[in-house]
Each structure stands twice: as C-alpha cells, then as structure tokens.
N, C-alpha and C positions, 0 to 999 in steps of 0.2 A: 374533509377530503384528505385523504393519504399523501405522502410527498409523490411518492410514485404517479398516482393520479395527475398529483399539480404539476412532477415533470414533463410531463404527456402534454397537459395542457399547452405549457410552456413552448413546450416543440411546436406544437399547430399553431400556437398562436407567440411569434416570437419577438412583437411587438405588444406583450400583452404590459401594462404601465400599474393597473392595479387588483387585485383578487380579493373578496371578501365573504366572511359568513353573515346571510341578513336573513330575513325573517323571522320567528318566533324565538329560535335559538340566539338570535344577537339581541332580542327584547326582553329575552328571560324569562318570557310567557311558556315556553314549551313542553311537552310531555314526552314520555318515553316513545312517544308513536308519532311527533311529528317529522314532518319531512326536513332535512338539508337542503337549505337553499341557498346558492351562491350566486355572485353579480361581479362585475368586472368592469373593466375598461383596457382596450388596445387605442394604439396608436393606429394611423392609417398607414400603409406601405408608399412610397413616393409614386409607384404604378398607380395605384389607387384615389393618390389624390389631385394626381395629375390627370389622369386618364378619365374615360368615361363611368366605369366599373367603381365605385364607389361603393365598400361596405359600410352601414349603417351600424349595423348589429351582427350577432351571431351567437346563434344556440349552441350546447352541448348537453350529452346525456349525461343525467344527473342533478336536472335545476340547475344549471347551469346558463347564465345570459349573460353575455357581453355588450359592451355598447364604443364605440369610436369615440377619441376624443372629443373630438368634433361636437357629438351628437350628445355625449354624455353633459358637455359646458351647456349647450344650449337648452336641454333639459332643466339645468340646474338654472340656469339664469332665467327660465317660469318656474321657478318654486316646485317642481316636482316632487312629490314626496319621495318616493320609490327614488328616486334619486340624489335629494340632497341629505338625508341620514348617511347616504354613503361617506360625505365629507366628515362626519361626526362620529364613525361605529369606533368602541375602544379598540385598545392594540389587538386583544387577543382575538377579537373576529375578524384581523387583517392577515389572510394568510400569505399574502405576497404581494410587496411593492416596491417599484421602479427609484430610484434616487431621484428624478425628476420628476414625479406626479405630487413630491413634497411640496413644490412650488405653488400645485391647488390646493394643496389642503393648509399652506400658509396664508393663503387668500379666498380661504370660504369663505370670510363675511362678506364679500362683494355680491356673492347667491343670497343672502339673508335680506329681505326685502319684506313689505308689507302685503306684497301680491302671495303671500302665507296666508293670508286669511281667505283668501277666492280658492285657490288648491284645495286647503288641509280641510277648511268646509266644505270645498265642493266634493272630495272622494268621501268624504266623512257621511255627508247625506246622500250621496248615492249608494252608501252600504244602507244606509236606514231605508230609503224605496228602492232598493233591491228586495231586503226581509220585510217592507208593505207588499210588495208585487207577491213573493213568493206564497206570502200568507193567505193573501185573498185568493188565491189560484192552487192552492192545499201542495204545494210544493216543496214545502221544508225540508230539510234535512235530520230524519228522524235523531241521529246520533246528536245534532245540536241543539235539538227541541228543547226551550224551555217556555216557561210562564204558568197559566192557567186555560185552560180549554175555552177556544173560543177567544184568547186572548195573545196567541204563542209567539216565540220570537226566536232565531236563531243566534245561539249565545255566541259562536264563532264571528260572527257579523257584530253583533253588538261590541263586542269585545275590539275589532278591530275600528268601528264608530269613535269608541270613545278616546282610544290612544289617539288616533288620527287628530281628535280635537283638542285630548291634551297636548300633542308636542306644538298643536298652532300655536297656542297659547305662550306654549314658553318662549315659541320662535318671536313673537309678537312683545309681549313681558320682556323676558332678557335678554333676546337678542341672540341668544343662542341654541341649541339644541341636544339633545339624549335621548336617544333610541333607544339606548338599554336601561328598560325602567329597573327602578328601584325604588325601596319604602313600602308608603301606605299606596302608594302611585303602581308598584308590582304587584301586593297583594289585592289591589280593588281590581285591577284589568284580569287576575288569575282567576278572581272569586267571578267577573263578567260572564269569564268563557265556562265555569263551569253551572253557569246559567242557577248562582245561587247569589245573584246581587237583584235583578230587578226580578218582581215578582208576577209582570205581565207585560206585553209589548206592549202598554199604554205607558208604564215605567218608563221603561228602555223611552221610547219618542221623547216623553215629557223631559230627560236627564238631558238627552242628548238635543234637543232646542234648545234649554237653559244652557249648554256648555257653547252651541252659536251665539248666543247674545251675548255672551261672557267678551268668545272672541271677537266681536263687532266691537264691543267696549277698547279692548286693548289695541283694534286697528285703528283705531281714534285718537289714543292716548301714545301709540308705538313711535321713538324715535325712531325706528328706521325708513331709509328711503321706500317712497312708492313704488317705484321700476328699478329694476340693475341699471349700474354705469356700463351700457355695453361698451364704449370705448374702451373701458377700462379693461375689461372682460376679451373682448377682442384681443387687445395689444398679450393679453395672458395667452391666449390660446396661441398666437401667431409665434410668441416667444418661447413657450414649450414645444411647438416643432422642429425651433431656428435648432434650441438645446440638445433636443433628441437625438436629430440627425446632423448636428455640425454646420 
C-alpha cells in the first residue's frame, strides 16, 4: 500500500490503532500474481461505544478488513488464526502502528492457549473437506489442479492445510508463533502450492492427518494454559481505552 493510500486510510478511519500486510506475502509463499492483502485494527469512537451503533468491522477496497478493538481481543482470546498471526507478523509487514496497540502486542502470550489445537485443526481440516467436497462434485480449480486423475487435489488448499497445522504446532511446542515461514518449512509449503510435493489427494489427506495426530500429541504435552485469563484480558482491553482516550 502506497503512503498516500495509508494517508487516505488514516483520514476515514482516525482511530485506526494498527495496519498490516498478511497473507501470502507476509508468509513468503507468494507469486508475482498474488493478491495484497491487509487487516487492521480501529479503536471504537466513544459515540460508538456508548451508543447503540456499534462498528464491529469494516471493509475497504483493496483487501482491505478492519476489525474493533473490541472485536479484534475477543477473536484473539479463541485462538483465531486469521487473527492472532496478527500479534506475531515481523516489522516489515507492519505498515502503521498506534503507540498504544504496543501495549497487545507486549501481552500476546495471554492469546496463546491450548484452545490452538481446536482452531488451527479445525480451519486446517475444513480446507481438506472443502478440496474432498469439491473433488467428488468435479469442482476444482483448474489452475490449482494437481495429483493424478481420479485422484486430484487443489494445491492452493493443501498448501494452506498444512501451514495451518504447522503453526498449531509451534503455538503448542513453543509457545510462540511465525507467520512468515522460513527454511525447509518455506520451501515444502512453496513446493505444496505448486502442487509438486504430494503426488495424489490420498498424499495430501494421509500428511495432513498425520500432522493432527502430531498436534493432539503436543496438546497433551503443551505448557500452555487451556482457556485465556479473560480477566486478565478484559482489564487489557478496558486499560487500552482508559490510554487512548485519557
């Protein structure tokens, strides 16, 4: 996004608290032809939070989504995926942030919980019977077609399957997270999407159950708490408003 864009932004939304580049391009998966996708976070107006009129969210053209503080904490305190990479993306997908939105991302690990393994499993195998549905119903997406005839899988989908289930893992493991792959971890999810790692969607299923069972092991074994401390969490969000607005 241009500055000019983000000044624009800024204007309409002037309780905007943080802006960032996510999708492909902040995972380092991306090609010359994927799309710019950004995500955000505003404060609520005191009309707003007072009042009946309560924004949740709000769009802009260009992939662009915002979300309320509000709305954006209470996402993150159920493990959202699409939401707590946000607490994690390096600087340089951060294209603009408030002095006080430091305050969460001082206190992400209060979002780190074990309820990571019901999430990042559960979007993870909803991308896998998504690409069963589409399969038995000859639906695919020719440009993502891969495997063997009779046997095919959409490597877009898989590809996103299995990051999903690597970052459980490490949320689970170490306790912490990386959106933006790197290593053998970059080059295996690059080789997914161009549908030259598994060699039939029986592949793809059979990797991606063995990568559940992985994370059921580490939900077992995980120091972290089962639930957030919402009080904790609460007293966070109540004290980034007191901040904001004095």
């Amino acid at each position: 996004m241009q500055r000019k864009q983000l000044k624009k932004l800024k204007e309409l939304e002037p309780g905007l608290l943080f802006f960032a580049l996510t999708g492909s391009r902040a995972y380092g998966i991306h090609t010359k032809a994927s799309d710019y996708d950004f995500r955000g976070i505003f404060i609520n107006t005191p009309e707003e939070i007072y009042g009946l009129n309560i924004r949740d969210s709000q769009e802009y053209e260009g992939d662009v989504i915002l979300h309320s503080l509000k709305k954006f904490v209470k996402l993150a305190a159920g493990a959202n995926p699409n939401i707590l990479e946000l607490l994690f993306l390096p600087k340089e997908c951060i294209k603009f942030q408030h002095i006080m939105f430091q305050r969460i991302i001082d206190n992400r690990d209060l979002f780190l919980t074990r309820k990571a393994k019901h999430t990042y499993s559960g979007y993870a195998m909803s991308q896998l019977q998504r690409n069963k549905h589409k399969g038995t119903h000859g639906t695919m997406r020719d440009k993502y077609l891969a495997g063997v005839i009779g046997d095919q899988y959409d490597a877009k989908f898989a590809g996103h399957t299995i990051r999903l289930m690597i970052n459980g893992i490490e949320i689970l493991e170490k306790g912490t997270l990386t959106p933006n792959l790197s290593g053998n971890t970059l080059d295996m999810i690059k080789t997914i999407r161009q549908g030259k790692y598994f060699d039939s969607a029986t592949d793809f299923y059979q990797y991606a159950e063995g990568l559940d069972d992985v994370l059921n092991q580490y939900y077992d074994k995980s120091t972290l708490p089962k639930a957030p401390n919402i009080k904790a969490i609460n007293k966070l969000l109540i004290e980034c408003h007191k901040e904001y607005y004095g």
